[in-house]
PDB file of N, CA, C, O and CB in Angstrom:
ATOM      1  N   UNK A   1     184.091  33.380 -24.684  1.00  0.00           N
ATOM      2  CA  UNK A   1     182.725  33.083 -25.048  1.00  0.00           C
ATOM      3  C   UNK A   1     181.893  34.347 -24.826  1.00  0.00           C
ATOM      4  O   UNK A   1     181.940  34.875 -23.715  1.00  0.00           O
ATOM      5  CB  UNK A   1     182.169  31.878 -24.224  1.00  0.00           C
ATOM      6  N   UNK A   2     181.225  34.813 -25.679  1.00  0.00           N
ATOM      7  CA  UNK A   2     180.447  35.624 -25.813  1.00  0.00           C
ATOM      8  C   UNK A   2     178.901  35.287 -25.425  1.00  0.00           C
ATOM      9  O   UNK A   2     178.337  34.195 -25.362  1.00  0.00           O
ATOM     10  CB  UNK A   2     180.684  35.971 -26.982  1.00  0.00           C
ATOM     11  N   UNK A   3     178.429  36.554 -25.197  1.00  0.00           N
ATOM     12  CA  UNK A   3     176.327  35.979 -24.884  1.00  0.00           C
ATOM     13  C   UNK A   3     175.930  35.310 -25.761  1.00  0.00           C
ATOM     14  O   UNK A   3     175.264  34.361 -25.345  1.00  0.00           O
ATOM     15  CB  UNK A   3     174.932  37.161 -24.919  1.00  0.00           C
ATOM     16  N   UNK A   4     176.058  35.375 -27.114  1.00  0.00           N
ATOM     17  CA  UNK A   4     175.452  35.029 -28.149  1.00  0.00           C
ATOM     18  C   UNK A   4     176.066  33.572 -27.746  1.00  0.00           C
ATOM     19  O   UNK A   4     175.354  32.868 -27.030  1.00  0.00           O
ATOM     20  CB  UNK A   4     175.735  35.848 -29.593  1.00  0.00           C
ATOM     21  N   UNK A   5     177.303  33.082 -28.143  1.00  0.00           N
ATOM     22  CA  UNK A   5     177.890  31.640 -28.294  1.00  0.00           C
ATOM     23  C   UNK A   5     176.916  31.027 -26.517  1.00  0.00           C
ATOM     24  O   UNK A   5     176.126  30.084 -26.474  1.00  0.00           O
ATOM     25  CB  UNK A   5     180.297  31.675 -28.312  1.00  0.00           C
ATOM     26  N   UNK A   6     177.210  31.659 -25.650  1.00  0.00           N
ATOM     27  CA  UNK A   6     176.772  31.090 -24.567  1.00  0.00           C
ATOM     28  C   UNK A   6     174.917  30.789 -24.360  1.00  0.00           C
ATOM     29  O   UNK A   6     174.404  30.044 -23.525  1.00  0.00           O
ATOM     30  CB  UNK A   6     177.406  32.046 -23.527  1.00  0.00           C
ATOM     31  N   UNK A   7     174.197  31.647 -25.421  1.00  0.00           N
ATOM     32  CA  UNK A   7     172.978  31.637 -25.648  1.00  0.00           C
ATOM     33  C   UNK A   7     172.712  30.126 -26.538  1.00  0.00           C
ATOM     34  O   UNK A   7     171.827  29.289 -26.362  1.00  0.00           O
ATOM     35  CB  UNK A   7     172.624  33.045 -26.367  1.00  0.00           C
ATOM     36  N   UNK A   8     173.551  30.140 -27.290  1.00  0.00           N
ATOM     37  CA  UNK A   8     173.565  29.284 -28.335  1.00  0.00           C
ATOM     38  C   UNK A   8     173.443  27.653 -27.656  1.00  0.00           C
ATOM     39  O   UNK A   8     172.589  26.790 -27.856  1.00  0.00           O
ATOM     40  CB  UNK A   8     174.971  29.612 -29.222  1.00  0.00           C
ATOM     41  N   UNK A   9     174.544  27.642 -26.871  1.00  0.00           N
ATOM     42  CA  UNK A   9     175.066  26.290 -26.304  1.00  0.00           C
ATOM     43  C   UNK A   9     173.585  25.989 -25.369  1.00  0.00           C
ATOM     44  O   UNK A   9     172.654  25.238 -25.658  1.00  0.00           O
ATOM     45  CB  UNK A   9     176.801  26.458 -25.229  1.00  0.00           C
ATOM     46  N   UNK A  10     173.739  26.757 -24.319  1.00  0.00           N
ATOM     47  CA  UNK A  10     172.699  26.575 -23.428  1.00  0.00           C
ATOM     48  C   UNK A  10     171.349  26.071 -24.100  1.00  0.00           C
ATOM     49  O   UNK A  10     170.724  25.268 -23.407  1.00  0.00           O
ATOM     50  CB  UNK A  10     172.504  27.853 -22.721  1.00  0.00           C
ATOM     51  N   UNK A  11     170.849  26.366 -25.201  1.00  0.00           N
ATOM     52  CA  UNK A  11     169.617  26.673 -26.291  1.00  0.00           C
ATOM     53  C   UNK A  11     169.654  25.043 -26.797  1.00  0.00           C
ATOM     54  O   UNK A  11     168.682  24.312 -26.608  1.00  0.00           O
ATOM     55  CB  UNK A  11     170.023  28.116 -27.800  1.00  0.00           C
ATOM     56  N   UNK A  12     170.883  24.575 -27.454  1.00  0.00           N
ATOM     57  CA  UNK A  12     171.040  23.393 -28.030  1.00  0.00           C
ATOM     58  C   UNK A  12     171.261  22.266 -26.956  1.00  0.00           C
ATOM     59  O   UNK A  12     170.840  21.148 -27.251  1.00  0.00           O
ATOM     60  CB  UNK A  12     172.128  23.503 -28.988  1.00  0.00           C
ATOM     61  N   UNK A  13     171.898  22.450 -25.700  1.00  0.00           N
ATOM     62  CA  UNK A  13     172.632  21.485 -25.343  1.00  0.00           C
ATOM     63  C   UNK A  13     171.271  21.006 -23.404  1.00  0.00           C
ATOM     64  O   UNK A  13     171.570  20.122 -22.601  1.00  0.00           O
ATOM     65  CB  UNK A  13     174.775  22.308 -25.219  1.00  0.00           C
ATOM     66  N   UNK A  14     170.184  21.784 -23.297  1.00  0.00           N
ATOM     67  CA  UNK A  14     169.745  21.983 -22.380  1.00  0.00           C
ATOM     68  C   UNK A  14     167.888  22.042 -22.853  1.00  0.00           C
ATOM     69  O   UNK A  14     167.579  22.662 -23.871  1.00  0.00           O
ATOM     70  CB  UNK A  14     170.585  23.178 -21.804  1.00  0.00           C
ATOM     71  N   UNK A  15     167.154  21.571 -22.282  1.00  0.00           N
ATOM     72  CA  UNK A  15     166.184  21.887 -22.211  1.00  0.00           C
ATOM     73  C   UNK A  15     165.208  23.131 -20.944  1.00  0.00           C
ATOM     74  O   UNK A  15     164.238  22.843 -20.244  1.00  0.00           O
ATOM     75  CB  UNK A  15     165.978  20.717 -22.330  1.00  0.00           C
ATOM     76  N   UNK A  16     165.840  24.306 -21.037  1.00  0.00           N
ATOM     77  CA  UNK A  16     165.303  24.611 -20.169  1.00  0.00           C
ATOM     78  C   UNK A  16     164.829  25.825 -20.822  1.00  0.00           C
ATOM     79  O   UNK A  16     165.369  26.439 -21.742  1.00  0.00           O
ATOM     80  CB  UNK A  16     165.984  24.573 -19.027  1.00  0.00           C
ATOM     81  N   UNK A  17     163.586  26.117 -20.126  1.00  0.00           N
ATOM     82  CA  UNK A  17     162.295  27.301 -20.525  1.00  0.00           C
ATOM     83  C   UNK A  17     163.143  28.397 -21.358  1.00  0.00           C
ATOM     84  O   UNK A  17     164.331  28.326 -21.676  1.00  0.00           O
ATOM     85  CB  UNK A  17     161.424  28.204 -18.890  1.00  0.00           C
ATOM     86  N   UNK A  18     162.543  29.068 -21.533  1.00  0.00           N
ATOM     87  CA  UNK A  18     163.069  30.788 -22.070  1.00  0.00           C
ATOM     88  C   UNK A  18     163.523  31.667 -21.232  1.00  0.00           C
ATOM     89  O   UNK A  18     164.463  32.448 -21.378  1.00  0.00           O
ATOM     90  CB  UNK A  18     162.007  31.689 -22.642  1.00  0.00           C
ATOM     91  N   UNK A  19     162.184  31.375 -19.535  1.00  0.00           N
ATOM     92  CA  UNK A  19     162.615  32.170 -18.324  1.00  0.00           C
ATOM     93  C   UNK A  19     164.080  31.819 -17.835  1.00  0.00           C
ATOM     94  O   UNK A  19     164.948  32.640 -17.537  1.00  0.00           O
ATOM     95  CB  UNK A  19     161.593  31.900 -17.133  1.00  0.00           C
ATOM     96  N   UNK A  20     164.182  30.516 -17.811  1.00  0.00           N
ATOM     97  CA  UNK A  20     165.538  29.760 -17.356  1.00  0.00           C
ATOM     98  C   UNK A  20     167.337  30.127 -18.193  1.00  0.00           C
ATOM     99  O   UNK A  20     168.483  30.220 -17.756  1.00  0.00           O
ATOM    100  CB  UNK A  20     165.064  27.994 -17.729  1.00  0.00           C
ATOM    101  N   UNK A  21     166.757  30.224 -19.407  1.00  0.00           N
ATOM    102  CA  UNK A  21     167.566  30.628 -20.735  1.00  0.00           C
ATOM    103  C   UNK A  21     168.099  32.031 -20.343  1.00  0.00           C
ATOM    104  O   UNK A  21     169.300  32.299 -20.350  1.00  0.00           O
ATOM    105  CB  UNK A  21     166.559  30.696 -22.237  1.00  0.00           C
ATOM    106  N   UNK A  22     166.972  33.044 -19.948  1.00  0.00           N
ATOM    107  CA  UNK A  22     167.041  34.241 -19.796  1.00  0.00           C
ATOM    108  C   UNK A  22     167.422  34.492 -18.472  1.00  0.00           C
ATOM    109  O   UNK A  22     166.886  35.485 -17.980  1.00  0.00           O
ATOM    110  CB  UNK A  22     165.973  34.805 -20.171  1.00  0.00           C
ATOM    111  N   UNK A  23     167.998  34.030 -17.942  1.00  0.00           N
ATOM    112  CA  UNK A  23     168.104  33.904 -16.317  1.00  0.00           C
ATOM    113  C   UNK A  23     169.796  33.503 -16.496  1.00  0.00           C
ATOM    114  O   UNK A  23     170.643  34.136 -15.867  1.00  0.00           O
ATOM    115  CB  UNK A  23     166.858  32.437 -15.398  1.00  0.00           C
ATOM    116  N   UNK A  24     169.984  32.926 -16.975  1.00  0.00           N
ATOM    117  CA  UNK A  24     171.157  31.714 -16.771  1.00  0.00           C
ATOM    118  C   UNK A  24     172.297  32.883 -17.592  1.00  0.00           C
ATOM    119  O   UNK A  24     173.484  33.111 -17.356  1.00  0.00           O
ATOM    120  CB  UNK A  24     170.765  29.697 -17.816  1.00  0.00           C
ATOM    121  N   UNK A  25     171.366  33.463 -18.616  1.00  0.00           N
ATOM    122  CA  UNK A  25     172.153  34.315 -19.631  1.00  0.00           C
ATOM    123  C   UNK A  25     173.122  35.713 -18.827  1.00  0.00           C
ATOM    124  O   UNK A  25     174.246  36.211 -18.881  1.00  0.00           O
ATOM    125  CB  UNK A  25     170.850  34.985 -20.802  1.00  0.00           C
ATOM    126  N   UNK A  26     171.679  35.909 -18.022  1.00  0.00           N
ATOM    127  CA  UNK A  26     172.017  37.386 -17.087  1.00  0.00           C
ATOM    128  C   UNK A  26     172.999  37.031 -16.327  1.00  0.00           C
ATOM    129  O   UNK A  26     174.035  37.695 -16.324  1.00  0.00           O
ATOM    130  CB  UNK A  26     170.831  38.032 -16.051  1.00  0.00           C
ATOM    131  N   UNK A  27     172.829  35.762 -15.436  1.00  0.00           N
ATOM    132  CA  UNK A  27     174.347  35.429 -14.177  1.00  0.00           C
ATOM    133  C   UNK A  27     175.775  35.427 -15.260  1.00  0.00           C
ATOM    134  O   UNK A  27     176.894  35.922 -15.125  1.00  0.00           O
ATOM    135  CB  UNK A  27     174.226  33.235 -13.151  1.00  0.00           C
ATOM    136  N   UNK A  28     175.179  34.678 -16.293  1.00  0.00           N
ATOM    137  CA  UNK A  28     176.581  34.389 -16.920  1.00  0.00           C
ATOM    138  C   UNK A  28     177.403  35.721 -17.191  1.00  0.00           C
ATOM    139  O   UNK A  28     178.529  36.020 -16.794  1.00  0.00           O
ATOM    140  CB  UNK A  28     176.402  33.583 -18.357  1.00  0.00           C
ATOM    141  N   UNK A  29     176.581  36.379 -17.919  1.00  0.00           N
ATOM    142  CA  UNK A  29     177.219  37.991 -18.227  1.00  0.00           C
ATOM    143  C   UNK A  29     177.754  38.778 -17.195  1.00  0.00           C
ATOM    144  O   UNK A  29     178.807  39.376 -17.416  1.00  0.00           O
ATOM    145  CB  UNK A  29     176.183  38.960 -18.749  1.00  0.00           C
ATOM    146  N   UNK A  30     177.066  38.901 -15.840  1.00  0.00           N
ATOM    147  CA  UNK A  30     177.552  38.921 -14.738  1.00  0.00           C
ATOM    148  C   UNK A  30     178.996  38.708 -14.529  1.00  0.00           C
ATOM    149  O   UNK A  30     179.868  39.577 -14.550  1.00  0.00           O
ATOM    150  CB  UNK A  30     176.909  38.180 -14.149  1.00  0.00           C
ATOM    151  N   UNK A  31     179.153  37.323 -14.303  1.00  0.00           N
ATOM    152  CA  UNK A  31     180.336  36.755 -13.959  1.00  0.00           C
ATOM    153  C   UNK A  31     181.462  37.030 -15.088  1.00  0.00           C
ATOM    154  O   UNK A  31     182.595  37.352 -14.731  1.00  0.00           O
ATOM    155  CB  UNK A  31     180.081  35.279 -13.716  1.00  0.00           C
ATOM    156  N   UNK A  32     181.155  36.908 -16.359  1.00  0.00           N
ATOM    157  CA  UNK A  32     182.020  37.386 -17.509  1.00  0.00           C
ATOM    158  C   UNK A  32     182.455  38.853 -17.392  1.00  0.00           C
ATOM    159  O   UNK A  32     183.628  39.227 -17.410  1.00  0.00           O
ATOM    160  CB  UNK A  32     181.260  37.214 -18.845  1.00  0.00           C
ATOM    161  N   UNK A  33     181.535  39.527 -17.287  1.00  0.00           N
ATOM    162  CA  UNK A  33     182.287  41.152 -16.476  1.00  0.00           C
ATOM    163  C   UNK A  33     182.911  41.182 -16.310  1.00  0.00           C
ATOM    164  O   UNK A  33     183.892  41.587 -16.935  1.00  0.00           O
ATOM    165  CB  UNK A  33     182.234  41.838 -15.529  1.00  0.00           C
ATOM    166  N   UNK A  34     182.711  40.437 -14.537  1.00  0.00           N
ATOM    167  CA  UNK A  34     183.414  40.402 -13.622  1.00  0.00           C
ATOM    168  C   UNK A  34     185.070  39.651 -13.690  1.00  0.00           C
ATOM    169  O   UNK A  34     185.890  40.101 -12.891  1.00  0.00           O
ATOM    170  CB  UNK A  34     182.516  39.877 -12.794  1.00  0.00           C
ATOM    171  N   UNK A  35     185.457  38.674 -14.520  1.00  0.00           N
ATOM    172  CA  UNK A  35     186.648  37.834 -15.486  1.00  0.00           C
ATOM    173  C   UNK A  35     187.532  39.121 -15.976  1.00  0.00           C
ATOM    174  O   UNK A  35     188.758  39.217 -15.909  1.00  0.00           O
ATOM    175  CB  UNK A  35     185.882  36.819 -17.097  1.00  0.00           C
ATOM    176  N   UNK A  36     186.570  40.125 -16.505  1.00  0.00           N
ATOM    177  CA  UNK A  36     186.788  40.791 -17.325  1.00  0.00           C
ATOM    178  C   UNK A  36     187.994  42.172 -16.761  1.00  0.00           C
ATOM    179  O   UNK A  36     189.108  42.683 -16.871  1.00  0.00           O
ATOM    180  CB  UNK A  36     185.381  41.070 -17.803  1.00  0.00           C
ATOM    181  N   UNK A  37     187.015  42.181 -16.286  1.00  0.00           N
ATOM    182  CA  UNK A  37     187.164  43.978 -15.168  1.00  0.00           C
ATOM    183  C   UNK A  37     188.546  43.477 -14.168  1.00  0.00           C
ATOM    184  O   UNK A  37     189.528  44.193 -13.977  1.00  0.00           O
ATOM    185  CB  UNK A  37     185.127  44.456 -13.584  1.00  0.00           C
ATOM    186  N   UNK A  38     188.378  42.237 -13.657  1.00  0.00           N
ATOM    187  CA  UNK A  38     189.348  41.878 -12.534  1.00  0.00           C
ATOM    188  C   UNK A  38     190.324  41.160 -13.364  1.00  0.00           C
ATOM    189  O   UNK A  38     190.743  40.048 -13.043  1.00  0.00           O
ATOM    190  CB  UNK A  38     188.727  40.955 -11.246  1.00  0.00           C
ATOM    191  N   UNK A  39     190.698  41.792 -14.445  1.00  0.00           N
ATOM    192  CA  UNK A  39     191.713  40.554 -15.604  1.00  0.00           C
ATOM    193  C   UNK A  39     191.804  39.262 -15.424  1.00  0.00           C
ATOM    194  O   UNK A  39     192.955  38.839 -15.535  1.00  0.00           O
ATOM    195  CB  UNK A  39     193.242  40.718 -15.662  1.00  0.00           C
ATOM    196  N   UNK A  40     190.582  38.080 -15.060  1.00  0.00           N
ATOM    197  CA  UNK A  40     191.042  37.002 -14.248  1.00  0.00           C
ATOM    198  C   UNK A  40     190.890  35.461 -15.706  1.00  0.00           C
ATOM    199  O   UNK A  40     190.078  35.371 -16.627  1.00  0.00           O
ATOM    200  CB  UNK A  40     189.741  36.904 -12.491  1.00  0.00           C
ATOM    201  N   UNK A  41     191.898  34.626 -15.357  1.00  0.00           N
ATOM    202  CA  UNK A  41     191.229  34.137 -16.328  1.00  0.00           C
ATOM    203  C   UNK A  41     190.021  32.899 -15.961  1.00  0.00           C
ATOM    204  O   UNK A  41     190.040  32.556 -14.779  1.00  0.00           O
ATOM    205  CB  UNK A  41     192.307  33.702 -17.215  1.00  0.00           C
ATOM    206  N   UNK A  42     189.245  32.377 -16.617  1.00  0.00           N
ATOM    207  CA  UNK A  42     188.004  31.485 -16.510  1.00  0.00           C
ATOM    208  C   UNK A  42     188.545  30.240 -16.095  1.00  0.00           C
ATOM    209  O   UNK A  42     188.667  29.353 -16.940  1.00  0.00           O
ATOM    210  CB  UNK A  42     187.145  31.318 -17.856  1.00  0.00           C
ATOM    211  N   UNK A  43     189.045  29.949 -14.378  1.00  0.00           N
ATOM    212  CA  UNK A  43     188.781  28.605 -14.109  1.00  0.00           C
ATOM    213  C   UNK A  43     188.223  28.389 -12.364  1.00  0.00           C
ATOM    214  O   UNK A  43     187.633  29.262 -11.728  1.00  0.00           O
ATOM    215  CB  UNK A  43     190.265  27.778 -14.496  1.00  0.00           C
ATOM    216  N   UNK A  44     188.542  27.187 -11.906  1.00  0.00           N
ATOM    217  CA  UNK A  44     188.414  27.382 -11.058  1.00  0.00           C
ATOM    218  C   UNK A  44     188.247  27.842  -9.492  1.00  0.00           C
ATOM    219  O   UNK A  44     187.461  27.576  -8.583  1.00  0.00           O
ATOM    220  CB  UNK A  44     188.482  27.210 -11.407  1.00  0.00           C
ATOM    221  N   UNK A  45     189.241  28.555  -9.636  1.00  0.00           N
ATOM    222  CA  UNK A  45     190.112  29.770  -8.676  1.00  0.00           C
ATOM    223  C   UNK A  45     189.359  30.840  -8.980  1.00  0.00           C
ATOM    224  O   UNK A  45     188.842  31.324  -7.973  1.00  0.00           O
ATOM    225  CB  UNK A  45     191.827  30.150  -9.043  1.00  0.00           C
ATOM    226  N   UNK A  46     189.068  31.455 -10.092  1.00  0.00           N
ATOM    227  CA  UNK A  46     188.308  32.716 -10.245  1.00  0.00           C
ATOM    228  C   UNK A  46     187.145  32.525  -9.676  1.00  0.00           C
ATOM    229  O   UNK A  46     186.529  33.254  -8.898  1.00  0.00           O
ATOM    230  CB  UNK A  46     188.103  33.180 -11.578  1.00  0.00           C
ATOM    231  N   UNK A  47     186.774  31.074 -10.290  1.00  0.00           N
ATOM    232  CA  UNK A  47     185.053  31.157 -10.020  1.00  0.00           C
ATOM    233  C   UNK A  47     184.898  30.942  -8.452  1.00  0.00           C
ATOM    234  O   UNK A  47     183.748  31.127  -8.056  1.00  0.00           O
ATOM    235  CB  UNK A  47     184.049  29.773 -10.939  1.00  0.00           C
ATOM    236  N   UNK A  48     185.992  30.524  -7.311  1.00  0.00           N
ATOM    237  CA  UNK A  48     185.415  30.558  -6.227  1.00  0.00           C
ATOM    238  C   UNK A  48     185.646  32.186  -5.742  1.00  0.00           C
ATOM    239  O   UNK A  48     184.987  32.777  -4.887  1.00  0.00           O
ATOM    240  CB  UNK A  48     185.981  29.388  -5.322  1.00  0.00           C
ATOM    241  N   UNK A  49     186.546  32.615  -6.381  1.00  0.00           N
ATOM    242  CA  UNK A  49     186.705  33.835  -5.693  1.00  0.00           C
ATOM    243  C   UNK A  49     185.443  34.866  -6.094  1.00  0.00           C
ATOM    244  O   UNK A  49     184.777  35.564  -5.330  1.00  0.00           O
ATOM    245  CB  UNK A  49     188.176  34.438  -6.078  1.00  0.00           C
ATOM    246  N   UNK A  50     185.341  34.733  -7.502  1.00  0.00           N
ATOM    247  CA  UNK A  50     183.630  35.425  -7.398  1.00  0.00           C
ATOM    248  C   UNK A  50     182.384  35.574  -6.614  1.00  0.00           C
ATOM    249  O   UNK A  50     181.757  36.557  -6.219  1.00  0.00           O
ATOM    250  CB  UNK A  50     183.024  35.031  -8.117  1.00  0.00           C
ATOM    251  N   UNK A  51     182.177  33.963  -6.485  1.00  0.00           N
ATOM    252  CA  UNK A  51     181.507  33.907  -5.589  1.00  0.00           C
ATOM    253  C   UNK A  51     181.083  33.862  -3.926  1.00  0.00           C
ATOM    254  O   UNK A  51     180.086  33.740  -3.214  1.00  0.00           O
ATOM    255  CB  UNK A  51     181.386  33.473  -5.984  1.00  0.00           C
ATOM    256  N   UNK A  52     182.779  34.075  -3.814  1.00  0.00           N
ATOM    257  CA  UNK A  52     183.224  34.372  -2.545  1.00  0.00           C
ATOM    258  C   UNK A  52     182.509  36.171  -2.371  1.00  0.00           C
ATOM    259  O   UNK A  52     181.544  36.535  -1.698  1.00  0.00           O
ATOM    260  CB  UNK A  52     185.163  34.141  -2.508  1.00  0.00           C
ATOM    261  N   UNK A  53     183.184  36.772  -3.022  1.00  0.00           N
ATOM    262  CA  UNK A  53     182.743  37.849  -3.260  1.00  0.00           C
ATOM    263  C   UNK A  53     181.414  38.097  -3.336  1.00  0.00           C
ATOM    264  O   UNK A  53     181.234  39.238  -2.908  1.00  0.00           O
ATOM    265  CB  UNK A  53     183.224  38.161  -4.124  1.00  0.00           C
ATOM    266  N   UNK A  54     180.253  37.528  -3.714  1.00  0.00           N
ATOM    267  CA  UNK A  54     178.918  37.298  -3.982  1.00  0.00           C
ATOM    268  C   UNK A  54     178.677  37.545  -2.138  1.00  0.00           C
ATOM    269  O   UNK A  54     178.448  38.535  -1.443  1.00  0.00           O
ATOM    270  CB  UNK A  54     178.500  35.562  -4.906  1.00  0.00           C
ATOM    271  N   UNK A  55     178.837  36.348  -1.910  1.00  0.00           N
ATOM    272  CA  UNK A  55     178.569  36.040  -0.323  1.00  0.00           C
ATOM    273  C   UNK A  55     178.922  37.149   0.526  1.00  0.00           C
ATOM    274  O   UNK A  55     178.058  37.427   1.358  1.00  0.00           O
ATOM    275  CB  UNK A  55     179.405  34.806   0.228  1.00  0.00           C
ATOM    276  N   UNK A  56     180.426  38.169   0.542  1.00  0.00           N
ATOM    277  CA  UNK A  56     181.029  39.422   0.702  1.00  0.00           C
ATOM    278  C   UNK A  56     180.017  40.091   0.921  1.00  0.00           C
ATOM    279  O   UNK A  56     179.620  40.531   2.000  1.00  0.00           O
ATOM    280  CB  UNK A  56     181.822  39.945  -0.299  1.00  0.00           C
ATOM    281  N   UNK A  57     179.515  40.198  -0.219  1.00  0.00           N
ATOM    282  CA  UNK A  57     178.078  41.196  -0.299  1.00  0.00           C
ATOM    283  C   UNK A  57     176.867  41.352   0.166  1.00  0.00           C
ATOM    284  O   UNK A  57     176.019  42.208  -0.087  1.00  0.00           O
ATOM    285  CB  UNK A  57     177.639  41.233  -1.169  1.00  0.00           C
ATOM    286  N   UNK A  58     176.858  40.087   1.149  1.00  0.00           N
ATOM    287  CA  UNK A  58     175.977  39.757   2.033  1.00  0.00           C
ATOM    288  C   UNK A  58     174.937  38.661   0.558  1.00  0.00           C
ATOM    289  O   UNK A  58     173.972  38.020   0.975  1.00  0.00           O
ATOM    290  CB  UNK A  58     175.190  41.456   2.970  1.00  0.00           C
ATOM    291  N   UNK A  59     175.197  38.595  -0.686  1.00  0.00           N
ATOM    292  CA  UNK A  59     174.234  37.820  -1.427  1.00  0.00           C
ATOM    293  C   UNK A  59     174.026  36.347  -0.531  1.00  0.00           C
ATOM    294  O   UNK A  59     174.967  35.828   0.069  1.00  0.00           O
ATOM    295  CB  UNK A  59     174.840  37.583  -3.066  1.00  0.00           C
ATOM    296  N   UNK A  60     172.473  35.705  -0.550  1.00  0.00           N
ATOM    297  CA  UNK A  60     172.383  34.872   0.182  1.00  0.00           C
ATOM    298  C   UNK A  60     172.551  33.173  -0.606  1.00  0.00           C
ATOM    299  O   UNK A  60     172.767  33.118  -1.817  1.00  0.00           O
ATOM    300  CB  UNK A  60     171.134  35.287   0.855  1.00  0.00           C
ATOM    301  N   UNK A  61     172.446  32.096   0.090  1.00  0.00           N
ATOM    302  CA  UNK A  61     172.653  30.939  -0.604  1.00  0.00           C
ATOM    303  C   UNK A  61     172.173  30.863  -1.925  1.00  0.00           C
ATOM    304  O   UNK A  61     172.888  30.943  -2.925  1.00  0.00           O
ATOM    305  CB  UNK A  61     172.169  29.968   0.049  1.00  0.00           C
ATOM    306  N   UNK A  62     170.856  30.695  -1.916  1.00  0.00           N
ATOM    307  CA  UNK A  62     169.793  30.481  -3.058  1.00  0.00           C
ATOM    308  C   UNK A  62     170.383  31.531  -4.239  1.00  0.00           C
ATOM    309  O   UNK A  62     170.124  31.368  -5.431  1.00  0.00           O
ATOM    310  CB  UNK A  62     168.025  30.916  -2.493  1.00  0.00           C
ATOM    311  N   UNK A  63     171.005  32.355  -3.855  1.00  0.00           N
ATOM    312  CA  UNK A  63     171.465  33.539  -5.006  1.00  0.00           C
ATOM    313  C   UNK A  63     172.662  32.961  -5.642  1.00  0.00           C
ATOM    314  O   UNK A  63     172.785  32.837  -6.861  1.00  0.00           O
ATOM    315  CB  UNK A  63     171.905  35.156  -4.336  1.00  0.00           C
ATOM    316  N   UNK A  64     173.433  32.655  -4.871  1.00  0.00           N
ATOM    317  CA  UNK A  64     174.830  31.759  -5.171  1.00  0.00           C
ATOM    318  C   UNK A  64     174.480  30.687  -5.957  1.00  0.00           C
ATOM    319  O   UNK A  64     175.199  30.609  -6.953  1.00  0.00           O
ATOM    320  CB  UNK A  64     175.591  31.128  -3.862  1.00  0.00           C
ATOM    321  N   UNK A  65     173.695  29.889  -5.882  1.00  0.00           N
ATOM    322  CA  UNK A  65     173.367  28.833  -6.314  1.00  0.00           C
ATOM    323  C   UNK A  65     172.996  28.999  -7.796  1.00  0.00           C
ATOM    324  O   UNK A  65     173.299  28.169  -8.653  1.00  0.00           O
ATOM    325  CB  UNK A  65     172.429  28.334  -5.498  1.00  0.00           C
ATOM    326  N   UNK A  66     172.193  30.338  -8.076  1.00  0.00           N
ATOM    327  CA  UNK A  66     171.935  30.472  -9.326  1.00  0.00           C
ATOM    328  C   UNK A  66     172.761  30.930 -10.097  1.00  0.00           C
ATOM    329  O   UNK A  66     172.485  30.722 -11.278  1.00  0.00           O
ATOM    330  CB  UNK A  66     171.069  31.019  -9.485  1.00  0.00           C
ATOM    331  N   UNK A  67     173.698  31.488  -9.904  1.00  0.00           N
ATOM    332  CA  UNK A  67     175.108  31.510 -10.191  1.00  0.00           C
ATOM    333  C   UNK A  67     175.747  30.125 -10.793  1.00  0.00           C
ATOM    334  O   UNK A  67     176.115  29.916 -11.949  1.00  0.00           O
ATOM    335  CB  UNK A  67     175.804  31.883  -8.883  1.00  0.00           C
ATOM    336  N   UNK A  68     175.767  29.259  -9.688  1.00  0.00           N
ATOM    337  CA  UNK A  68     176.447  28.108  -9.985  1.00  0.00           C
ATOM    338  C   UNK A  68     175.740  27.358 -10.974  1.00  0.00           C
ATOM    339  O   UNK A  68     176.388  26.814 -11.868  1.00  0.00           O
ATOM    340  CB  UNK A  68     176.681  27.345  -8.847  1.00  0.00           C
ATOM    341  N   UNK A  69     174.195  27.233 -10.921  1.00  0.00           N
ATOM    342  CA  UNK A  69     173.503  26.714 -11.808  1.00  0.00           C
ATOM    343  C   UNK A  69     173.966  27.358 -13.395  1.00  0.00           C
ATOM    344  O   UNK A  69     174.034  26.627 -14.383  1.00  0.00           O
ATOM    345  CB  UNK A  69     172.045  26.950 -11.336  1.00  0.00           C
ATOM    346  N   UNK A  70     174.160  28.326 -13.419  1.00  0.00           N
ATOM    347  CA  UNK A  70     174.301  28.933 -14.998  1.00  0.00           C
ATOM    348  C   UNK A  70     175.372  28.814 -15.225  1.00  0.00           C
ATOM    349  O   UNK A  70     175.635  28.785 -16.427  1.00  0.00           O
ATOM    350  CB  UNK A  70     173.991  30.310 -15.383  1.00  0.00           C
ATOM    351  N   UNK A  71     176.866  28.649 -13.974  1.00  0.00           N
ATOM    352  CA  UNK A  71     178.134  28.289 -14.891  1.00  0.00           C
ATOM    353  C   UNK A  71     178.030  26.581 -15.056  1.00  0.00           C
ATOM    354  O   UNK A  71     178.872  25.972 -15.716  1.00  0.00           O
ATOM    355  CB  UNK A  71     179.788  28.831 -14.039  1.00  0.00           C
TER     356      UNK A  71
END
């Protein structure tokens, strides 16, 4: 899934602002990188280890969360 397809879905399938849209877009790309760079593929196991990593970094709850909110 690409930004565009993931812009798309979010746009049709969600009512949320433009700020929210544009927010949700940035974590996602983020994390898709990150899939990317670390050859991993998109399931559950990756996504805790990402955000394991998040936390690593000292990132705090509320940051994680917006993460989780956009996958």
């Amino acid at each position: 899934m690409d930004k565009e397809d993931f812009k798309r879905y979010i746009v049709t399938k969600t009512s949320l602002s433009q700020n929210s849209i544009r927010h949700c877009i940035s974590r996602a790309v983020i994390f898709f990188d990150w899939l990317r760079v670390n050859k991993k593929l998109l399931n559950k196991k990756s996504t805790e280890e990402f955000l394991y990593e998040l936390k690593e970094k000292g990132r705090n709850n509320n940051t994680l969360n917006t993460y989780i909110f956009a996958l």
